[in-house]
C-alpha positions in Angstrom: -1.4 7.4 -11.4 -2.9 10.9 -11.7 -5.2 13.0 -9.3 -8.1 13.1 -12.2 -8.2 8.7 -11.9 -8.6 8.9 -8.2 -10.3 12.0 -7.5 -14.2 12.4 -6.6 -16.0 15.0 -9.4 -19.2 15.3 -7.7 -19.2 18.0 -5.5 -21.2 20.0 -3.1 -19.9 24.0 -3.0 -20.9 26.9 -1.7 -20.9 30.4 -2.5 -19.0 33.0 -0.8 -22.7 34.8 -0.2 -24.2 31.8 1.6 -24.4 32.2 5.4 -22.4 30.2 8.1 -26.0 28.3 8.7 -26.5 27.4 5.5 -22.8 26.1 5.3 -23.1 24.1 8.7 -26.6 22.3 7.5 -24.9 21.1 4.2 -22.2 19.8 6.0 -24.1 18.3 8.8 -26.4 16.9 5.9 -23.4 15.4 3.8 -21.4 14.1 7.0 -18.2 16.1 5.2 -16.2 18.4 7.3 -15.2 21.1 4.7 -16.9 23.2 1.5 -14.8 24.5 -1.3 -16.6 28.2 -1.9 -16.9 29.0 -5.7 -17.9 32.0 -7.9 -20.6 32.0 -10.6 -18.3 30.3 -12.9 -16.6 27.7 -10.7 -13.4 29.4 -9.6 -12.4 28.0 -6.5 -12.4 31.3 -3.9 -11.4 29.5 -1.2 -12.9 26.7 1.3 -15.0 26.5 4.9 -14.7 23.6 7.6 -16.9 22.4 10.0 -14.0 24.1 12.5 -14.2 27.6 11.0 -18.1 27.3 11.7 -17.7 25.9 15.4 -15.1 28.7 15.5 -17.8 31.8 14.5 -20.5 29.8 16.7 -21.5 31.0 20.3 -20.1 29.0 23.1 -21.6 26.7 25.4 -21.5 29.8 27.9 -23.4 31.7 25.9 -26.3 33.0 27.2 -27.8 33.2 23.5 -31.3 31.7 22.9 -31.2 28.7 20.0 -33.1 31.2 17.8 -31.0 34.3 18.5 -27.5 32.2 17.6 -29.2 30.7 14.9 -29.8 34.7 13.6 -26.6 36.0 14.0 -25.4 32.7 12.3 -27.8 33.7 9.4 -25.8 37.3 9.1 -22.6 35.5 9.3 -21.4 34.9 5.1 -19.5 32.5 4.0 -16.6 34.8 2.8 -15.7 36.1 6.6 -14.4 32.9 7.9 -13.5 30.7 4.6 -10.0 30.6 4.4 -8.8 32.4 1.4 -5.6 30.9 0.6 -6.4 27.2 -0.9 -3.9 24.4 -1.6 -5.0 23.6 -5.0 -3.8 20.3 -7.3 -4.2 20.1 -11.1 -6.2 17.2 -12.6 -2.3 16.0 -13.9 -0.9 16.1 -11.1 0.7 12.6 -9.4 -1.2 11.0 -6.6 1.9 10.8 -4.5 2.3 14.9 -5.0 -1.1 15.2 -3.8 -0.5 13.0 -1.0 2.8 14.7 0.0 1.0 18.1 0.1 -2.0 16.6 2.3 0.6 15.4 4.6 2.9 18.5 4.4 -0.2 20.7 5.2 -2.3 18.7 7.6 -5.3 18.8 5.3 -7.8 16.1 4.8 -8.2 17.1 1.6 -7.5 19.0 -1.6 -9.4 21.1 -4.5 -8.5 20.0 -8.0 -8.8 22.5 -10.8 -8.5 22.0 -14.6 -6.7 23.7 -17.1 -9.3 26.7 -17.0 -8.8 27.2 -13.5 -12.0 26.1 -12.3 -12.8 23.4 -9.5 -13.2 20.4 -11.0 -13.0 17.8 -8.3 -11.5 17.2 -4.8 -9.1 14.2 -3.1 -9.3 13.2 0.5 -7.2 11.1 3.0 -9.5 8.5 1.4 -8.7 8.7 -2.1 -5.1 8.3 -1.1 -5.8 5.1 0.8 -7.2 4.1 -2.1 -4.9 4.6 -4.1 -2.5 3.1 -2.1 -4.7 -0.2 -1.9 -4.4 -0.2 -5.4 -1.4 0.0 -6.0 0.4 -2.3 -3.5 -2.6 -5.1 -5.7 -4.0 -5.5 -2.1 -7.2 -7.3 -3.8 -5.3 -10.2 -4.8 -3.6 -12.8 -3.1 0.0 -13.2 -2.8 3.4 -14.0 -0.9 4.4 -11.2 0.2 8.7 -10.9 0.6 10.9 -8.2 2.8 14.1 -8.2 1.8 17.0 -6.0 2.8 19.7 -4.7 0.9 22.6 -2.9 0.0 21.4 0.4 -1.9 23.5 -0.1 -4.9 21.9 0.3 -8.9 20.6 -3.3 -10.1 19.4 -4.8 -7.3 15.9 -4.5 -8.3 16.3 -5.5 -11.5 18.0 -9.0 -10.5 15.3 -9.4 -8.1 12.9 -9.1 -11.2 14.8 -11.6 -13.2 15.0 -14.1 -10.5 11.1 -13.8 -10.7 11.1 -13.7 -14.3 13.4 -16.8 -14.3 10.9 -18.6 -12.0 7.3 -17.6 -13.9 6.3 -15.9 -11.2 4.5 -12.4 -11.7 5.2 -9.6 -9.8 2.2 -8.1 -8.6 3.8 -5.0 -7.0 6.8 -4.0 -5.6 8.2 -0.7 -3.0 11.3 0.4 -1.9 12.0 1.9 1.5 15.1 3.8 2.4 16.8 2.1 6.1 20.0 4.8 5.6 23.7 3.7 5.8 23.6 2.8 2.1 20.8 0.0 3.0 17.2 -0.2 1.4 14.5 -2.8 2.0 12.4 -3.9 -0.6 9.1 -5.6 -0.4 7.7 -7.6 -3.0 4.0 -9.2 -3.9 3.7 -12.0 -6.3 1.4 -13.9 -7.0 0.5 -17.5 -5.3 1.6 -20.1 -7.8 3.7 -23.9 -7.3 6.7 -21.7 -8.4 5.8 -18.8 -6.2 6.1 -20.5 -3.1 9.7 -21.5 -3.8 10.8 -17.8 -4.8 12.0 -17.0 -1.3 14.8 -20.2 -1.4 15.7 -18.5 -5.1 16.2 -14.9 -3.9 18.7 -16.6 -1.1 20.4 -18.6 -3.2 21.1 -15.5 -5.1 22.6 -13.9 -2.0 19.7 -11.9 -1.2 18.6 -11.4 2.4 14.9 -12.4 2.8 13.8 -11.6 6.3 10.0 -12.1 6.3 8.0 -14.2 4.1 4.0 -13.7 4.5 1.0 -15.4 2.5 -1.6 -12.8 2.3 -5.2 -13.4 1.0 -6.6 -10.5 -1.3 -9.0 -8.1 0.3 -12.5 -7.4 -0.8 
């Protein structure tokens, strides 16, 4: 799954001309808490939150008249308080890498750019839940199955067969890491006569099943 099949392409910018006020009424208008800034030809320059504005404001101490902060706001560009340095993804690039450098960073969200180097898109903490919805087939209904394991090569493979063996689909399947050569693995398959007897299967097969849970898809 790749940033370009998750990412959203319509986007509001700004320029690195525009002033703060400007900036803070399109972002007040869209409900969005940052602005990539872009040149005449789409580069990404850099990007502006709704923070970087409060930041440049006057205070509540200020004894600044609405129409003289709303000036100096006016005299304030764009390109003195965007920051400079963005984190950038390609349209290629993996979900999961774009998730791990939203997470690394603390970012809510991330300019893509094409091949040509211009901005293209941008994915949000909501794209990745998205994502994630997706691909854990949370719109479907299942049984849902923890098991935990030694971490050894195969085991996820004989888990497979003994669903294969059983006609029951796998809708999707993760693997979490518990350390001291241990792993749980949780599986979703889908609700059928043979499905609900998987569970007795996987422990006849040695495998230890410690929670079993019906879940109905979401809409």
């Amino acid at each position: 799954m790749l940033v370009k099949d998750f990412m959203t392409e319509h986007l509001v910018t700004v320029r690195e001309e525009q002033n703060i006020l400007e900036a803070r009424e399109i972002l007040r208008g869209k409900r969005l808490k940052s602005l990539p800034v872009v040149d005449d030809i789409g580069r990404i320059r850099g990007i502006v939150t709704i923070d970087d504005i409060k930041a440049a404001s006057p205070g509540d101490a200020s004894t600044l008249s609405r129409y003289e902060a709303n000036y100096l706001l006016g005299r304030i560009k764009v390109k003195d308080i965007m920051t400079r340095s963005t984190i950038n993804v390609s349209t290629d690039d993996t979900v999961e890498y774009a998730a791990y450098l939203i997470y690394k960073n603390d970012v809510n969200a991330l300019p893509v750019i094409n091949k040509e180097g211009r901005l293209c898109g941008i994915i949000a903490k909501s794209d990745m839940f998205r994502a994630f919805i997706g691909i854990m087939g949370m719109n479907r209904d299942c049984i849902r199955v923890t098991i935990n394991l030694e971490d050894k090569t195969g085991q996820l493979a004989d888990i497979c067969t003994i669903y294969k063996n059983a006609g029951v689909n796998i809708i999707s399947s993760s693997t979490r890491q518990l350390g001291d050569g241990h792993a749980q693995i949780i599986v979703r398959g889908e609700i059928t006569e043979q499905g609900m007897s998987i569970v007795e299967d996987l422990r006849q097969a040695g495998f230890n099943v410690i929670d079993v849970m019906k879940l109905d898809g979401l809409e």
